[in-house]
C-alpha positions in Angstrom: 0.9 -2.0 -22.6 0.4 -4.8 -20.1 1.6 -4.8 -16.4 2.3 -8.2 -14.1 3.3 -8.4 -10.6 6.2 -10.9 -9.4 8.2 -11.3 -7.0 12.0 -9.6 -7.6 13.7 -13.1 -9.2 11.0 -13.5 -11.7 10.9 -10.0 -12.7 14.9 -9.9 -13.3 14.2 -13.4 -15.3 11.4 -11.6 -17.4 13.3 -9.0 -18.2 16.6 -11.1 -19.1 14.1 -13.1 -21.5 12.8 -11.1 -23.6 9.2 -10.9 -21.7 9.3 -7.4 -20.4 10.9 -4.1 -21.7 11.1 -2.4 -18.6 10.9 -3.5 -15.1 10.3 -2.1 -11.2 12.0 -3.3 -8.7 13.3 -3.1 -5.3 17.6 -1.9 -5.7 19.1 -5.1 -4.6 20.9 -7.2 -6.7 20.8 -5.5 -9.6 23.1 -7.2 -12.1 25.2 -4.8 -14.1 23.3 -6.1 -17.8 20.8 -3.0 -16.8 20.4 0.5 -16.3 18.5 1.4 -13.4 16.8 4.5 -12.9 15.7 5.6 -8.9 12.1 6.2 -8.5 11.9 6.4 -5.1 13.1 6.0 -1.8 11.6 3.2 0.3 12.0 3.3 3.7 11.5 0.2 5.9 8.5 0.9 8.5 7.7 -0.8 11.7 3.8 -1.9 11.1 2.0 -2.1 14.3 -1.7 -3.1 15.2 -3.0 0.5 16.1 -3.7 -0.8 20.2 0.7 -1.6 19.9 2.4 0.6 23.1 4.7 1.5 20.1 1.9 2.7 17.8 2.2 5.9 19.4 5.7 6.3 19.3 7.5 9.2 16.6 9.8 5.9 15.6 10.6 2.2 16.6 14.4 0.8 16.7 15.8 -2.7 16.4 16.4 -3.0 19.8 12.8 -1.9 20.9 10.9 -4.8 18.5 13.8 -7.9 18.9 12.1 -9.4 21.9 8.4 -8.8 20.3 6.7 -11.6 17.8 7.5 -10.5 14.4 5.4 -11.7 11.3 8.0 -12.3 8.5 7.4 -11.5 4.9 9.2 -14.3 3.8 10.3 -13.7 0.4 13.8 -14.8 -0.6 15.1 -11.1 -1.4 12.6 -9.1 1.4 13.5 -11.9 4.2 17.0 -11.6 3.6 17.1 -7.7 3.8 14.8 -7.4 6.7 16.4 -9.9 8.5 19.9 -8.5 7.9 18.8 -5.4 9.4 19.0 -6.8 12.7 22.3 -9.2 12.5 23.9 -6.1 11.2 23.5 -5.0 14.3 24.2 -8.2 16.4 20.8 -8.9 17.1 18.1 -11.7 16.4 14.5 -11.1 15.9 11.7 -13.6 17.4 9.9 -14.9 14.3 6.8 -15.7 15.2 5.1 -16.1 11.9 6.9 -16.6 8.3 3.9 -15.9 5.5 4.3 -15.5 1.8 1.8 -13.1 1.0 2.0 -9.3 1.6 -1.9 -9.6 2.5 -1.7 -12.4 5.3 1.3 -10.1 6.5 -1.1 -7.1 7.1 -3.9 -9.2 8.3 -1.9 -10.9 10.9 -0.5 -7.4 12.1 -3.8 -6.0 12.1 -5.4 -8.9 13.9 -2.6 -8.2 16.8 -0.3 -11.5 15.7 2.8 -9.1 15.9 4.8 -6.5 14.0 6.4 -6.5 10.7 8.9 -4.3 8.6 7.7 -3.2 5.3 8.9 -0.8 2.5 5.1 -0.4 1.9 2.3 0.0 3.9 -1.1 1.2 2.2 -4.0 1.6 4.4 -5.6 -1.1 6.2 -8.3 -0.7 8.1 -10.9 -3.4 7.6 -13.7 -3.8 10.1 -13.9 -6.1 12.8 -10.2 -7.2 11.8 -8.0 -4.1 13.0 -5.8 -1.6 11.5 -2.2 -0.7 11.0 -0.5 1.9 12.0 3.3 2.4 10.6 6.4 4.2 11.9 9.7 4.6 10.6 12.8 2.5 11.9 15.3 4.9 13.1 18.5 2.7 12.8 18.9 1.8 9.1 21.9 3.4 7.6 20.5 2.9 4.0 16.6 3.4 2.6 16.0 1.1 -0.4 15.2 2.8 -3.9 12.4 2.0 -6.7 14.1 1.8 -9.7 13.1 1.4 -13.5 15.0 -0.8 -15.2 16.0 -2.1 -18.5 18.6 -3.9 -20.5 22.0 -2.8 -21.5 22.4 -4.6 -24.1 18.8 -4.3 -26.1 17.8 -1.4 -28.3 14.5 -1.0 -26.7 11.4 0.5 -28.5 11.0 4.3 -29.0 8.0 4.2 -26.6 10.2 1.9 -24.0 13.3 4.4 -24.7 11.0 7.5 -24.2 9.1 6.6 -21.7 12.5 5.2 -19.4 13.8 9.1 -20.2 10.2 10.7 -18.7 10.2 8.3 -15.7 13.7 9.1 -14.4 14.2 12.8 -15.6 10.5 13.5 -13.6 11.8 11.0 -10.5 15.4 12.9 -10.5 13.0 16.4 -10.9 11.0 15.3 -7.6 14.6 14.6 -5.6 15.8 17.8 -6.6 12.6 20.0 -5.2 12.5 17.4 -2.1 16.3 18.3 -1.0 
């Protein structure tokens, strides 16, 4: 078995071309040639350098972070949610920084450059540069999901085809005890 990390396009294109069996992704644009299997929810955080006023608030809105410098993961399908978040809502965000890389986003944010919105924030905490503290957003009407996902239209390998079943019968078990 061999993993890679991509961004969402190239993963969709991978899968589409015969490179991969099975992909996860982000539940956006998911084109109805696959099946796609929930995970996980992903709710977007506000990430704050720990010293942030908000850092110590239960929860961040929209409304609280527009006028603050934001540091923009600016990936096609990640910009375009995060930044819909807020016209959705009539308002515009003050982009200070637009970076590429999910690690200059958590350095600038630890190094007190701004805030962001992520779906995933491991620990960061990296000495004489910071750390991160995240909170939830309290105004998004949807969470994204994790899914698994494969092809329609391809009979995929017993070990692909088993180990799709495993993945979303143990991901639908974990909702179930969760509710």
């Amino acid at each position: 078995m061999r993993w890679r990390a991509d961004k969402h396009e190239a993963l969709l294109d991978g899968l589409h071309n015969g490179s991969f069996d099975l992909i996860i992704v982000y539940d956006y644009d998911i084109p109805t040639t696959l099946h796609a299997s929930p995970l996980r929810s992903m709710p977007i955080q506000v990430v704050l350098p720990s010293a942030h006023p908000l850092a110590s608030s239960q929860s961040c809105s929209l409304s609280d972070l527009v006028a603050l410098p934001m540091v923009l993961l600016d990936q096609p399908r990640t910009r375009d949610y995060i930044l819909s978040l807020f016209a959705n809502r009539g308002l515009s965000p003050t982009v200070a920084y637009r970076v590429d890389s999910f690690e200059m986003v958590r350095s600038l944010v630890a190094n007190g450059f701004g805030y962001a919105l992520l779906n995933f924030v491991p620990p960061y905490n990296v000495y004489g540069h910071g750390t991160l503290t995240s909170r939830p957003l309290a105004d998004v009407d949807r969470p994204q999901q994790l899914v698994l996902a494969r092809l329609y239209r391809f009979r995929a390998p017993r070990l692909v085809d088993e180990f799709f079943k495993s993945v979303s019968f143990a991901a639908q078990q974990l909702t179930i005890s969760t509710l």
